[in-house]
C-alpha positions in Angstrom: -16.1 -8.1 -13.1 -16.2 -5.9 -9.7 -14.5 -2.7 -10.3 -14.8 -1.0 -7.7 -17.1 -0.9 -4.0 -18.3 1.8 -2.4 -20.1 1.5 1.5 -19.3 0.9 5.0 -15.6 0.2 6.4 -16.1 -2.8 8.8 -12.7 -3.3 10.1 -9.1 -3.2 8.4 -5.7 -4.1 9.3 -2.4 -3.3 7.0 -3.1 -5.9 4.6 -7.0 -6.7 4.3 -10.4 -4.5 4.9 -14.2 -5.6 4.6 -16.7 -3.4 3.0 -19.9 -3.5 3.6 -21.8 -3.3 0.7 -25.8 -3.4 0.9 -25.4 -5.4 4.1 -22.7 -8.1 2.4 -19.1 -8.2 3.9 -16.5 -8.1 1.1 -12.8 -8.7 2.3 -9.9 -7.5 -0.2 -6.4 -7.2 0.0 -5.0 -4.2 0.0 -1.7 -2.5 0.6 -0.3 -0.7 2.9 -0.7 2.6 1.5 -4.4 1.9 0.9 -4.5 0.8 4.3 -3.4 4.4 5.3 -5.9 6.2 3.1 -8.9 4.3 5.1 -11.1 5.7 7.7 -12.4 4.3 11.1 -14.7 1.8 10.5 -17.9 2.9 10.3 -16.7 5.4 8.0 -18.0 5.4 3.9 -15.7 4.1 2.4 -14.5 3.9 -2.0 -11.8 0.9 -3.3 -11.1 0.4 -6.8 -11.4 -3.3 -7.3 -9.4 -6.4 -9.0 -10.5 -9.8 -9.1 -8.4 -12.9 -9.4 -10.0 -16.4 -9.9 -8.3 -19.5 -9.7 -9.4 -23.3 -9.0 -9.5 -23.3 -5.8 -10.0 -19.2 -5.1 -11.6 -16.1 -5.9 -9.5 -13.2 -4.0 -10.3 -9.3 -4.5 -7.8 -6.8 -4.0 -9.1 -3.2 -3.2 -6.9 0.5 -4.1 -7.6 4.0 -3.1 -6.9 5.3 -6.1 -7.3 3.8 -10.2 -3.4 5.0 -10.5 -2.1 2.0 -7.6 -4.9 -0.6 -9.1 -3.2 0.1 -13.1 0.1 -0.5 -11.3 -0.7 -3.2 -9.3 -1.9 -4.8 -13.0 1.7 -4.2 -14.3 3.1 -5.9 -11.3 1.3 -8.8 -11.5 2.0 -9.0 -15.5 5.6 -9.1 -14.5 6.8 -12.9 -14.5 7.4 -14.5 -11.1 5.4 -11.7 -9.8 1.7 -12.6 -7.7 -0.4 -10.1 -6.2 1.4 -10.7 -2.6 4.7 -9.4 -3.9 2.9 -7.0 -6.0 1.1 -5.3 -2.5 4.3 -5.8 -1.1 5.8 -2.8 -3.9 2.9 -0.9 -3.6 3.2 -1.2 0.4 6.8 0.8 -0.1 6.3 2.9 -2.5 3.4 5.6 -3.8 2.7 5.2 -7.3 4.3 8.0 -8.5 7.3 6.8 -6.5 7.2 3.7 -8.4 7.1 4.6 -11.6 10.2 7.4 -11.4 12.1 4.6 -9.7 11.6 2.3 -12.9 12.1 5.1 -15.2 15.9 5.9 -13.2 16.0 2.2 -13.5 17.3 2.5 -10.1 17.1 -1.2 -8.6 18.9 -0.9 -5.4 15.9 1.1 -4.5 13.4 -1.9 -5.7 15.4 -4.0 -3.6 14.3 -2.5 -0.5 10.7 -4.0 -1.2 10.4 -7.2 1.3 11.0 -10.1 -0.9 12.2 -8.6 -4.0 16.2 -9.4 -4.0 18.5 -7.8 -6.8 17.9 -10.4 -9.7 14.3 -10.3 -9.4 14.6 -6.2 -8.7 16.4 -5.7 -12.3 13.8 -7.7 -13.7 10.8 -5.6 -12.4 12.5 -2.5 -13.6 13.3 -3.8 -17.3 10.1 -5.3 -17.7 8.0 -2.9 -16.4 10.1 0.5 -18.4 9.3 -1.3 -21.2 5.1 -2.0 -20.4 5.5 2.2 -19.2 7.4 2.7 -22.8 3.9 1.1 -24.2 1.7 2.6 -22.6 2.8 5.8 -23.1 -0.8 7.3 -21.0 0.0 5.6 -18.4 2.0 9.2 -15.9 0.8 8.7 -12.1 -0.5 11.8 -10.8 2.0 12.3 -8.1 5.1 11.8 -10.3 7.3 14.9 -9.9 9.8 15.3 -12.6 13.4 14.3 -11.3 12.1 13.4 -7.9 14.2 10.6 -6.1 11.9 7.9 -5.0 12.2 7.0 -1.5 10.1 4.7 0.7 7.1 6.3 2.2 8.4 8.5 5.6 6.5 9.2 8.9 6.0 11.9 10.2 8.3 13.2 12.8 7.2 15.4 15.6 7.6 14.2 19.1 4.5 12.1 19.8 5.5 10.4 16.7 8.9 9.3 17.4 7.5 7.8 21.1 5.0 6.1 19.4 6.9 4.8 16.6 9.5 3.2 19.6 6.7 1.8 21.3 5.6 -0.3 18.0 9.3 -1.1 17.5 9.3 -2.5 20.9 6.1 -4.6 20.8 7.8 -6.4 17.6 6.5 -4.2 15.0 8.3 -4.5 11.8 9.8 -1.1 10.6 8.0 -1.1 7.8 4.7 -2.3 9.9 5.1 0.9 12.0 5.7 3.3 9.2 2.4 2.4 7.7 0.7 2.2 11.1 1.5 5.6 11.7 1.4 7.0 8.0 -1.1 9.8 8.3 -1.1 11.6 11.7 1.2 14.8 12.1 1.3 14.1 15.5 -0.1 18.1 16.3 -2.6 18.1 19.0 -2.1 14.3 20.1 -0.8 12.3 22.9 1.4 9.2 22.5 -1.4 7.1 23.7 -3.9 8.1 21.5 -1.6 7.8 18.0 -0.6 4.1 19.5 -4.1 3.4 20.4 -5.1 4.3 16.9 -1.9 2.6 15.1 -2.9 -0.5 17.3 -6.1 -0.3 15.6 -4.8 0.1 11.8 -2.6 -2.9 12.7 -5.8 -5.3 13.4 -4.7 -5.7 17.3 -7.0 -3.8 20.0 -5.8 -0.6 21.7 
């Protein structure tokens, strides 16, 4: 079992990176807000690791942190629920997020995943409060006691709110831009350097 990989970012995009590990190219799935925890390639980089093997597959999925990789494994214990839609969670919300919005039981806010309508949203947040309930360890280090769990925000300084448009504009989902730009205060830097370097996040040249 690969745990985790530590070497040399090769390229990235919101959903996928490739280490390179002792000269061989591993490609994992990743979400969103691993995606914007990544450096430039070329840069040393650390994922947590999960592998799935099926017939016809072997997929890895990488995490910047061992809290998101133990959450991604309750997702994925969830019925109905494969590692896609479990990115797609982790992609909208920080850990800590997460797990306060199961522990409100608040499912209108699960709903805003992509993907996850009410029915299935209820049924996330039942079965997962009652894994948490369980595993009683189990506290995410950025849980803040009573905090209202809302998806992941932009910053929003000048250069920001251009660039963000721009993205919007080139057919950028909203949630595609938010993660793009996840990151950068926007201090110090021009519009076309943040969309040059969103560009790049997204897997498209500047």
């Amino acid at each position: 079992m690969i745990s985790q990989l530590h070497g040399t970012l090769v390229e990235a995009t919101m959903s996928s990176a490739v280490v390179d590990v002792s000269g061989v190219g591993f490609e994992l799935g990743i979400s969103g807000s691993t995606a914007a925890t990544l450096p430039t390639p070329g840069g040393e980089v650390r994922l947590y690791t999960r592998m799935q093997v099926r017939e016809d597959a072997m997929t890895l999925f990488g995490f910047a942190s061992k809290d998101e990789r133990t959450m991604f494994d309750r997702l994925v214990s969830v019925s109905g629920v494969g590692p896609r839609l479990a990115l797609a969670v982790l992609s909208t919300y920080t850990v800590g997020q997460l797990y306060s919005l199961v522990m409100a039981e608040d499912d209108k806010g699960m709903a805003k995943v992509p993907g996850v309508g009410k029915k299935t949203a209820q049924r996330l947040i039942l079965e997962l409060k009652s894994t948490f309930a369980k595993d009683k360890g189990f506290v995410p280090v950025d849980v803040i006691p009573g905090q209202v769990a809302m998806p992941v925000p932009a910053a929003t300084p000048s250069a920001i709110d251009d660039a963000r448009a721009a993205l919007l504009s080139m057919g950028f989902s909203p949630q595609e831009t938010e993660v793009a730009l996840s990151g950068y205060d926007g201090q110090d830097m021009r519009v076309e350097d943040l969309l040059g370097a969103a560009l790049k996040r997204l897997g498209m040249d500047a």
